[in-house]
C-alpha positions, 0 to 999 in steps of 0.5 A, spaced: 500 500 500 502 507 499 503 511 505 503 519 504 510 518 500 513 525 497 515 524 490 521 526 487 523 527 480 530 524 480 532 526 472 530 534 474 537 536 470 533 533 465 528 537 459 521 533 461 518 533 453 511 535 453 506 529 451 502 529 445 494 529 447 493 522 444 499 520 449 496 524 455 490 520 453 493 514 453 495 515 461 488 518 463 485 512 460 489 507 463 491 512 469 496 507 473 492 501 476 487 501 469 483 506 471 478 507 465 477 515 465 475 518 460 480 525 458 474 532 459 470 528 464 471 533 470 474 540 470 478 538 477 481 532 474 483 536 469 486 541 473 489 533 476 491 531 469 493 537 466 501 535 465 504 528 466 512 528 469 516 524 469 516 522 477 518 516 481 513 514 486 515 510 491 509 505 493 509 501 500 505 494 500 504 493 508 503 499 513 498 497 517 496 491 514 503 488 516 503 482 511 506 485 505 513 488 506 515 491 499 517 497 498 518 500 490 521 506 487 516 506 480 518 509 474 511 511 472 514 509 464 518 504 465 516 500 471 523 497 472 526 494 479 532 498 480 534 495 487 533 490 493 533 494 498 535 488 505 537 489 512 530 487 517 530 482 521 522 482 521 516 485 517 517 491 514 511 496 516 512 502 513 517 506 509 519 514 506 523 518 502 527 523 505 524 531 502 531 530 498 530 524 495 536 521 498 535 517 503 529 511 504 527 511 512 523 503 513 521 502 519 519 494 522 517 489 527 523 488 529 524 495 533 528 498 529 528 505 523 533 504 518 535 509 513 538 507 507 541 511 500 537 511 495 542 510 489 547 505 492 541 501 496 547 501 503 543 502 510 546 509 512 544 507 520 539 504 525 535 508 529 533 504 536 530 505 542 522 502 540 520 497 544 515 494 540 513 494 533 515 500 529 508 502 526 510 508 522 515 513 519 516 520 518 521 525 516 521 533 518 521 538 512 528 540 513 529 532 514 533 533 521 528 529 524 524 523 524 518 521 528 514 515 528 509 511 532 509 504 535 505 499 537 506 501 545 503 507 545 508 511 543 511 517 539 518 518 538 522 524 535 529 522 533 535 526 530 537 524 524 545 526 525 546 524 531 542 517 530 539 520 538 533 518 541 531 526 542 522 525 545 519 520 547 510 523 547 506 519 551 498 520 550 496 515 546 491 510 550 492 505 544 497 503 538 500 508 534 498 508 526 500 516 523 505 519 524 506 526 520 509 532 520 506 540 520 509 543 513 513 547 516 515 543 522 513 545 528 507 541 529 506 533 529 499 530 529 499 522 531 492 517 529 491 511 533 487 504 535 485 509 541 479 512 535 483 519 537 487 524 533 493 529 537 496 534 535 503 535 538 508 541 540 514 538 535 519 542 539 516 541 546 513 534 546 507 538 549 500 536 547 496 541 543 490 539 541 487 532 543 481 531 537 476 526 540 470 525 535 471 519 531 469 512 534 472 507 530 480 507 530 483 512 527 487 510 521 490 517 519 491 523 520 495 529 516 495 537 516 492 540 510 497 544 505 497 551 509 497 548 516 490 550 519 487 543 518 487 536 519 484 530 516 483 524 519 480 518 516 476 512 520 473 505 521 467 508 523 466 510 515 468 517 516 473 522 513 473 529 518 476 536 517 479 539 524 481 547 525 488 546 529 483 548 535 481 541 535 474 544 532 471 539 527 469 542 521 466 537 516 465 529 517 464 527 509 461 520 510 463 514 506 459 507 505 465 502 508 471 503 512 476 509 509 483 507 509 487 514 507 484 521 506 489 527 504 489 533 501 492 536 494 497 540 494 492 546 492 487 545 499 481 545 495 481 538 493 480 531 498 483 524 496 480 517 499 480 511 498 476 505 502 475 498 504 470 498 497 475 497 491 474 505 490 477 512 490 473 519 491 475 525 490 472 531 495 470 538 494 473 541 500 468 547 500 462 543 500 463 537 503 460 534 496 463 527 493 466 529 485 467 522 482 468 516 484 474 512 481 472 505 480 477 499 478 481 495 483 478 489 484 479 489 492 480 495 497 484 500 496 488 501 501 493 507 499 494 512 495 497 518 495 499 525 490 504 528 486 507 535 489 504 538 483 497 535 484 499 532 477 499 524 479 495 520 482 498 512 485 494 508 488 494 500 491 491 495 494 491 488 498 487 482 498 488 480 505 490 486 510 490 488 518 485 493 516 480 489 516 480 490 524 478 496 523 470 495 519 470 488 525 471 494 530 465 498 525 462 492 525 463 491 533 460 497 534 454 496 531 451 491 535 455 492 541 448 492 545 447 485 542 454 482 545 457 480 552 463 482 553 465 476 557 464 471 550 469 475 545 474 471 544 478 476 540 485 475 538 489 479 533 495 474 530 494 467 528 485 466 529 479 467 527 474 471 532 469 466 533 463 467 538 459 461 537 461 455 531 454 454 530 450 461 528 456 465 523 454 472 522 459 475 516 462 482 515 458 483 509 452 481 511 450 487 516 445 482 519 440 485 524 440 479 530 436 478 536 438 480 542 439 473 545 443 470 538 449 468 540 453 471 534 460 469 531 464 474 527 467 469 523 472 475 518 473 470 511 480 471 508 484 473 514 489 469 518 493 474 520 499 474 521 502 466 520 499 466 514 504 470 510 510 468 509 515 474 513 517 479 508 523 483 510 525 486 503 524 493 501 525 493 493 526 499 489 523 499 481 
């Protein structure tokens, strides 16, 4: 899946030559993961697809699903594998590129940040300190400093120089699964399975803002391009725009889990992807959905934007961890109708079985009655021994 990578042209010395329209149709109709979009369908695509660049994109396969761990540096004309990037002792959860394009950081299970060279592949350092699974990574504007999230609660500031451990926040009641910086560096705003959002003091460590309004886990969280907002995106189906005040401002209500909400470089334009094989495009004015962009064949899990608005990557996983977060929604729905003492509910290795004779799928939205013992059997998920242990990061 793609996390919020920066993208970078890596040719820049070069002259990028101008495509004719026949080819910029050609791009449009075929639109990265044959998304079959006709050119002149809207006029904010167009704004979208006016120019197409020469850009590698960097796309990430597991950030929070923890079953695929590859990492891929994609030539958007070529589509060739440049390296394999190997160092981890364990699952690589998330990887980003340095604001120069530089370095990768990759962050894993194994408790570790490691920081890579991007043209030779050699591993430049190793940042410890975690104790627990690294979850998320994040560089500073400046690339000084990188902050990540951890599966105990945690978010850490570490100086890139020094390889030294500078903050450890302390705030979240539950795993950390967003990590981001301010574009000016001065904030952090962190999401988490706890269903809130915080708003950090990047210097300081303070806590600014806590926004609490989400009831499902919060999967991500990032500000918007002037700094004033931040978008989040939940299991509770729901992408929100917050003022820094922590005041919730617009909630843009979706039909299944959303697993990424961002903006476009110019602030006006919203990008989400959910757990029903599509993408959305918003108005950030009005609120109101402006296409829907349908063509993978399972949940889109990430995506992410070119600087210039230009491009537009996105990926999906058949079998992810995010199914938890439409279990959680699904939860919560008929949290009148469950015992707390009869969940048997585990995250790694099982099924969540309630009772082996009455089975109640996700997808079914069945009502039940209140004294039916219900079973939560969630298909195509075995979670973490299912997958093979990938620890590569391979650049293309």
């Amino acid at each position: 899946m793609i996390q919020s990578f920066p993208f970078f042209d890596t040719e820049k010395s070069k002259r990028i030559p101008q495509l004719s329209e026949k080819e910029t149709k050609i791009i449009i109709q075929n639109w990265l993961r044959i998304f079959h979009i006709q050119a002149g369908w809207i006029d904010y695509f167009s704004k979208i697809i006016a120019k197409h660049v020469k850009l590698f994109i960097f796309v990430c396969f597991a950030i929070v699903s923890f079953f695929l761990t590859k990492a891929h540096i994609r030539n958007t004309d070529q589509i060739k594998q440049i390296q394999v990037i190997e160092g981890h002792s364990n699952r690589v959860s998330n990887a980003k590129f340095s604001p120069d394009g530089q370095y990768v950081a990759s962050c894993s299970w194994d408790k570790t940040i490691r920081l890579w060279n991007v043209a030779s592949g050699k591993h430049v350092m190793e940042l410890q300190g975690c104790l627990s699974l690294v979850l998320d990574v994040s560089f500073s504007p400046d690339g000084k400093y990188i902050v990540s999230g951890s599966s105990d609660k945690m978010v850490r500031i570490w100086n890139i120089n020094s390889g030294e451990l500078v903050q450890v926040l302390t705030g979240h009641l539950n795993e950390v699964w967003s990590t981001s910086y301010s574009s000016d560096g001065k904030m952090i705003v962190s999401a988490s399975y706890d269903k809130t959002i915080i708003i950090w003091n990047a210097k300081s460590g303070e806590i600014l803002k806590q926004l609490i309004g989400h009831y499902g886990p919060v999967i991500k969280a990032s500000f918007s391009p002037n700094d004033k907002y931040i978008i989040s995106c939940s299991g509770d189906m729901t992408i929100r725009i917050w003022n820094i005040e922590g005041k919730e401002l617009k909630k843009l209500q979706e039909h299944t889990a959303v697993y990424n909400a961002k903006y476009f470089p110019d602030g006006q334009t919203i990008i989400s992807c959910s757990a029903n094989n599509t993408i959305c495009l918003w108005d950030v004015t009005s609120g109101n959905e402006i296409q829907k962009l349908e063509g993978h064949s399972e949940r889109v899990s990430e995506i992410a934007v070119s600087p210039d608005g230009n491009t537009i990557s996105s990926s999906f996983l058949e079998m992810n961890f995010l199914d938890l977060v439409i279990f959680e929604n699904f939860i919560y729905e008929y949290k009148n109708f469950i015992k707390k003492k009869d969940r048997n509910f585990c995250k790694k290795d099982t099924f969540f079985e309630h009772n082996k004779e009455k089975k109640t799928h996700l997808g079914d939205r069945k009502i039940v009655q209140p004294n039916t013992h219900l079973t939560f059997l969630i298909h195509l998920i075995k979670w973490i021994h299912i997958k093979q242990k990938q620890t590569k990061i391979i650049i293309r």
